[in-house]
C-alpha positions in Angstrom: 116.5 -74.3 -1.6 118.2 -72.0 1.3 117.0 -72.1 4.9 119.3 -71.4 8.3 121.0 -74.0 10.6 118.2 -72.8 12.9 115.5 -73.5 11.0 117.0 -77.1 10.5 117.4 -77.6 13.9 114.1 -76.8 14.9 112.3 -79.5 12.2 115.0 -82.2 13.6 113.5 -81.5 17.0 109.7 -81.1 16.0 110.3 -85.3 14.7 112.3 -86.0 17.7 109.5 -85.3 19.6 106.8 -86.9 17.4 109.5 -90.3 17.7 109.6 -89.6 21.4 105.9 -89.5 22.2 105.1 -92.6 20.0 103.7 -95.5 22.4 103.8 -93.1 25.5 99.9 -92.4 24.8 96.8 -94.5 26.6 94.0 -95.0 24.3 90.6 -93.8 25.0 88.8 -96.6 23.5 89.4 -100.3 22.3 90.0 -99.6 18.0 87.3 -102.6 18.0 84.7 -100.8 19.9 85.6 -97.3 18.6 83.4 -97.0 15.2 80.0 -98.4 17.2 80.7 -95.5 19.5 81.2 -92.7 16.7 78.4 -93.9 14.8 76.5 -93.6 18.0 77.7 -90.6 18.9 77.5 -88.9 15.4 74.6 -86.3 14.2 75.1 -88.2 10.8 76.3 -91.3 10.0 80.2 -90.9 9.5 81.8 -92.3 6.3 84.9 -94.2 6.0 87.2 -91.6 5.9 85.7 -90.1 9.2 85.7 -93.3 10.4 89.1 -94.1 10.5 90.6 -91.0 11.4 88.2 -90.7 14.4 89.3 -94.1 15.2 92.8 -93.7 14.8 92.8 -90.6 17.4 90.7 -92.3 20.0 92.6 -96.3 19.9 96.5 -95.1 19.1 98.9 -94.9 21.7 101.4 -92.4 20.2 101.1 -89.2 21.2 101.4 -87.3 18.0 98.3 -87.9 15.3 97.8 -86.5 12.3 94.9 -86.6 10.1 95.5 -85.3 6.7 92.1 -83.7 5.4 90.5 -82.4 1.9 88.6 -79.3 2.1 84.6 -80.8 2.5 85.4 -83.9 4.0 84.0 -83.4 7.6 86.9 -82.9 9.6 84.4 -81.0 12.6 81.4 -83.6 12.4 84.6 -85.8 12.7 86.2 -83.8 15.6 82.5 -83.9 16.9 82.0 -87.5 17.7 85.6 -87.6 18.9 85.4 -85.2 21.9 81.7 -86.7 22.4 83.1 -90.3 22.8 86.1 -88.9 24.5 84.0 -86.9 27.0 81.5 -89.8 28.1 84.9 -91.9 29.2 86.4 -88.7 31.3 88.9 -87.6 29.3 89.2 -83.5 28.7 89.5 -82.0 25.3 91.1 -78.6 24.4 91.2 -77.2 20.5 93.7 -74.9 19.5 93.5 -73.1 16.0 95.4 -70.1 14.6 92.8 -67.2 13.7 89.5 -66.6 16.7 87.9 -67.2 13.3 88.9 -70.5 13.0 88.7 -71.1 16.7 85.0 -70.2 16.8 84.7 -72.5 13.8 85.7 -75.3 15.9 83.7 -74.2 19.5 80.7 -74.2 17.2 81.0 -76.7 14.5 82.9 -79.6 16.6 81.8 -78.6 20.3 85.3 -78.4 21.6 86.2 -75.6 23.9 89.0 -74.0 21.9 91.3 -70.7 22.2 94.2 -69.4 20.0 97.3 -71.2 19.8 99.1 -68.0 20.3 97.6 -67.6 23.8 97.8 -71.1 24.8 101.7 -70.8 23.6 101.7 -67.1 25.8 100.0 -69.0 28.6 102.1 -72.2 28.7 105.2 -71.8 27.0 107.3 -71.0 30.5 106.3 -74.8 32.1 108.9 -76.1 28.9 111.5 -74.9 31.7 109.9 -73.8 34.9 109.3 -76.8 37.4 108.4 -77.6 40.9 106.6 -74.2 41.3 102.5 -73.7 42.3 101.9 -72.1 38.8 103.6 -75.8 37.0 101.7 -77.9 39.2 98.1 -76.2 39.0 99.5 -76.4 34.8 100.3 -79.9 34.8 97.1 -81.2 37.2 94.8 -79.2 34.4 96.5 -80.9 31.1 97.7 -84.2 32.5 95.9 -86.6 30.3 94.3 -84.0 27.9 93.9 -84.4 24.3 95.0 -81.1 22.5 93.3 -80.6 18.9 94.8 -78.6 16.4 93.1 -77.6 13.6 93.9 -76.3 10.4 97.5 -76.9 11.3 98.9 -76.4 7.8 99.3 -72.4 8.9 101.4 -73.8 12.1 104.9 -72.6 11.8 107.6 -75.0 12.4 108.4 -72.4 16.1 105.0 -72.9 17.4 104.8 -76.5 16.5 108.0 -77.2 18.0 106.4 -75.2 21.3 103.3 -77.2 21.3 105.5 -80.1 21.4 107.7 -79.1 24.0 104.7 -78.0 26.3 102.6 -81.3 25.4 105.8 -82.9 26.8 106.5 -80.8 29.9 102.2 -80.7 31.2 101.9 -84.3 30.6 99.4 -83.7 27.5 98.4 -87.6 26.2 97.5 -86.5 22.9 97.8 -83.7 20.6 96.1 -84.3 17.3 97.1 -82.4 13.9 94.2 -81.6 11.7 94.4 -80.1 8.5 94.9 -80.2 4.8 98.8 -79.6 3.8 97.6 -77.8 0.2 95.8 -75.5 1.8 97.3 -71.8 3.6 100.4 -72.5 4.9 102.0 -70.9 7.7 102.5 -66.9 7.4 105.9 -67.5 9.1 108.9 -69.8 8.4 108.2 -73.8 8.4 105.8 -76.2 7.1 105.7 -78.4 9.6 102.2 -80.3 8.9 103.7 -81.1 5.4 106.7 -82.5 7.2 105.5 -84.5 9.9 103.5 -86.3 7.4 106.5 -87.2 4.9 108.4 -88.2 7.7 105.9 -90.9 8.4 104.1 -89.8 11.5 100.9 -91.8 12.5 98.5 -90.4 10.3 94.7 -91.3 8.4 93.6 -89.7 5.8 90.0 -87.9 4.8 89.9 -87.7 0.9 86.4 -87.8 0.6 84.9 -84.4 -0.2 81.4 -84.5 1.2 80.4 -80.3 1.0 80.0 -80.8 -2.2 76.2 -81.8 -3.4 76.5 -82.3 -7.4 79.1 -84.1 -9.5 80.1 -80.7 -11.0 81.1 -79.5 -7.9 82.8 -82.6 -6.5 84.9 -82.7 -10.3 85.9 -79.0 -9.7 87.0 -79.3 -6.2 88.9 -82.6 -6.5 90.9 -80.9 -9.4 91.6 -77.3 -7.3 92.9 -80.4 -4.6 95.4 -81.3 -7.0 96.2 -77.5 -8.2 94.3 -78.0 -11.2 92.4 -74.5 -11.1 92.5 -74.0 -14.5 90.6 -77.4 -15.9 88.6 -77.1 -12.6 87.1 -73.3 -14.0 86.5 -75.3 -17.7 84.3 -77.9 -16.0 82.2 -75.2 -14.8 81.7 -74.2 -18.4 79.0 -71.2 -18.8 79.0 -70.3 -14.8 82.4 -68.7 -15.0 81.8 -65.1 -15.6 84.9 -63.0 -17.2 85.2 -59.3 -16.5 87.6 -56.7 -16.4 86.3 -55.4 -13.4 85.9 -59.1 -11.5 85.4 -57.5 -7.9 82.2 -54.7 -8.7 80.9 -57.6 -11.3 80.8 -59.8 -8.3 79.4 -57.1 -5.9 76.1 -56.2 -8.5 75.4 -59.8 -9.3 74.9 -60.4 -5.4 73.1 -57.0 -5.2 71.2 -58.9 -8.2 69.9 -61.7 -6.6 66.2 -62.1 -4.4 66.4 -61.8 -0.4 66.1 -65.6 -0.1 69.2 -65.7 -3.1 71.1 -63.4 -1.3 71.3 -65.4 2.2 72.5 -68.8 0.3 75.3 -66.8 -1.8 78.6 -66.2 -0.3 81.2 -63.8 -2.1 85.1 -64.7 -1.9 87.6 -62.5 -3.0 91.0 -63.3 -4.3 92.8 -60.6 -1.9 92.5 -57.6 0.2 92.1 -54.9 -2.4 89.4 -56.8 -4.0 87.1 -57.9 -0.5 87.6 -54.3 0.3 85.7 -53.2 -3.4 83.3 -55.9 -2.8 82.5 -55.1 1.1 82.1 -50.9 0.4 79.6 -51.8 -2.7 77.8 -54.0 -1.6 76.9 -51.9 1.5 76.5 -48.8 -0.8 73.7 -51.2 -2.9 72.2 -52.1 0.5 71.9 -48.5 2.0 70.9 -47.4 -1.6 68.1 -49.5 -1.7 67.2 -49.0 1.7 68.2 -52.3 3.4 70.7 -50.8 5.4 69.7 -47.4 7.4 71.5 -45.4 9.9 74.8 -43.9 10.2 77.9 -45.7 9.2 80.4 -46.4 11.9 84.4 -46.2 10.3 87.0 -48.2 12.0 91.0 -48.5 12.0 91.3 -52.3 10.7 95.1 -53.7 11.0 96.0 -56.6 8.8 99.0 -58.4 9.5 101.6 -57.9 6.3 103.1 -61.1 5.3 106.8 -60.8 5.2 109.7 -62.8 6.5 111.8 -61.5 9.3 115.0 -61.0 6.8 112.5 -58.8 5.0 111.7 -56.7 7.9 115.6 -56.0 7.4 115.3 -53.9 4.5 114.4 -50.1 4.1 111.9 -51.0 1.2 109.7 -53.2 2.9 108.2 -50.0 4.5 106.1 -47.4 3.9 104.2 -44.2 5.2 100.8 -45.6 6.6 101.7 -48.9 8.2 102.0 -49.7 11.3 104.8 -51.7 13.0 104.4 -54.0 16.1 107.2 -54.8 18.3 105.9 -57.7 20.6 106.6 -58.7 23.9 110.2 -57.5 25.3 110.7 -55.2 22.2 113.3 -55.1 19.9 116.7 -54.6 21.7 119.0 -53.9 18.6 117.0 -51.4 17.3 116.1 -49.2 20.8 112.6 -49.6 20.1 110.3 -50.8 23.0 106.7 -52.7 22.9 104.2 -51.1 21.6 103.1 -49.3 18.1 104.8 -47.4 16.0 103.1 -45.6 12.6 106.1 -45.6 9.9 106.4 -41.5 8.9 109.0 -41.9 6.0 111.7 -44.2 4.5 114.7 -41.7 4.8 117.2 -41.9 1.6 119.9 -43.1 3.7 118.0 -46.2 4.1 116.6 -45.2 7.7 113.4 -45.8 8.6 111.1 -42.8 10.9 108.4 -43.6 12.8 106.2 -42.3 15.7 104.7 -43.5 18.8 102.3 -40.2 18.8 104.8 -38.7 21.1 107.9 -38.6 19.6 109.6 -39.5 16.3 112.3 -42.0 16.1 114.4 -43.1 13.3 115.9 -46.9 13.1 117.8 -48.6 10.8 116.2 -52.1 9.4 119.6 -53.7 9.1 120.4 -53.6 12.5 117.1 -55.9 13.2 117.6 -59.5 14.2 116.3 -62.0 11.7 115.2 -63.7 14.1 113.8 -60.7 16.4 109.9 -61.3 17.0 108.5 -57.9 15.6 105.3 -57.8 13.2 104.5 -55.2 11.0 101.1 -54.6 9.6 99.1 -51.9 7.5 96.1 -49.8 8.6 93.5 -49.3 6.5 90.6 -46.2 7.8 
């Protein structure tokens, strides 16, 4: 394995600061009292899994909490009874996830006000130094005491977890809890952080208990895609697994397929980009066709974020004509290029890169870039 004396510096501090905040926490509620106020609290009776972890976040006094959680296993009905029981003795509760996706996932399925973590980072990020200033104290008199919940915090890179840290710290946060399930997505940029917190012994529960799941089929197959068993997990589902050579249309005209009522139960997941894209453009064709969808279509410029590395940003083949690259706040320096947008024109032989700000053309070279320069580079698609 390679990494950077940065990188390794950066876990040291992310468990320095989980050791440092452990006792400095007040608990919420008595661990005694705490499951007859869940249950009570609860749309549905919680199971032992939600139990504990609930439990755990509302009675420990370290700052840091983890709760390690399957896919299914009722991590927001969890969440749920939490900021209700948290709410009805004062206390304030703030989620943080890394997609609006996922954030509206958590306003709407546990009740917590949540926002981005890249915005509460943007918003907060300066009070890890600033001090003694009207902006720090108004910071610090809204936080002070507040429980921060993260969730699906396996796609938290080790920078940002070390900034939530460091802000928790400096505003006088009580407790920031770490939801998620490390198997899952992990973080598009260096660092798995949620993975290491764990293995370094962090107070954690854990919430094994898949409960989405209605049939013992179903439960079988996704306990084994838990353990990376995808292969046994597709032969337990015997004659539903249909092979094709053509997986995304197949996929597409077996929705198209179904009844109205079949249609709203059935979701379709693709594997990747290319293949949501088939799926999305024939499934609306088979709508239109058949009259279900009428009027004129509306085409829009979608950008999605290309996962690279910054040392891969560094290299003349990582680009092509028809993306798009970012440079964030403050630009990046080394290469002349300010913030803003830039469409990539042409990879020059020389190993150059050209782009254009719809003004001008300019012409960079990659291994001038900072591998550690904040710059993000994405593709367009019409």
């Amino acid at each position: 394995m390679v990494t950077t004396q940065e990188a390794l510096r950066t876990e040291e501090s992310i468990l320095k600061a989980v050791e440092v905040g452990a006792g400095r926490a007040a608990p919420i509620v008595p661990a005694a009292d705490a499951p007859t106020r869940l249950q009570a609290a609860a749309d549905r009776p919680l199971n032992a899994g939600q139990l504990a972890a609930a439990t755990l976040i509302l009675s420990s006094d370290d700052r840091t909490v983890t709760v390690q959680g399957v896919a299914g296993a009722g991590k927001s009905t969890m969440l749920q009874a939490v900021a209700r029981v948290a709410a009805s003795e004062g206390g304030q509760i703030l989620g943080l996830a890394f997609q609006n996706k996922m954030v509206a996932d958590l306003s709407e399925g546990a009740g917590i006000k949540s926002q981005t973590i890249a915005s509460f980072v943007l918003a907060n990020e300066r009070f890890v130094t600033e001090r003694d200033t009207p902006r720090f104290e108004a910071a610090q008199a809204k936080f002070a005491g507040a429980m921060l919940v993260v969730d699906e915090t396996s796609m938290v890179s080790s920078d940002d977890m070390l900034k939530l840290h460091r802000i928790t710290e400096a505003l006088g946060v009580d407790k920031l809890v770490l939801v998620g399930d490390r198997q899952q997505l992990s973080s598009i940029d260096a660092g798995k952080s949620f993975a290491m917190i764990q293995a370094a012994g962090g107070t954690m529960a854990r919430m094994d208990e898949n409960i989405r799941q209605r049939t013992d089929m179903l439960r079988t197959v996704a306990a084994l895609a838990n353990v990376g068993k995808a292969g046994e997990a597709m032969k337990v589902l015997g004659d539903n697994v249909h092979e094709s050579a053509s997986a995304p249309e197949t996929a597409a005209d077996m929705w198209l397929a179904l009844p109205g009522g079949d249609r709203e139960a059935t979701a379709v997941f693709a594997s990747g980009r290319e293949s949501r894209a088939i799926i999305n453009q024939r499934i609306q064709d088979g709508l239109a066709a058949e009259g279900t969808v009428r009027g004129e279509g509306i085409h829009l410029t979608v950008y999605e974020r290309v996962n690279l590395t910054r040392e891969e940003l560094r290299y003349a083949s990582t680009y092509q004509p028809g993306q798009t690259l970012d440079v964030g706040r403050g630009g990046a320096q080394d290469i002349g290029l300010e913030k803003g947008r830039y469409d990539v024109t042409r990879v020059m032989p020389n190993g150059k890169v050209e782009l254009s700000d719809g003004r001008r053309k300019i012409r960079f070279d990659p291994q001038k870039l900072s591998p550690t320069e904040k710059t993000r580079q994405t593709r367009a698609h019409p």
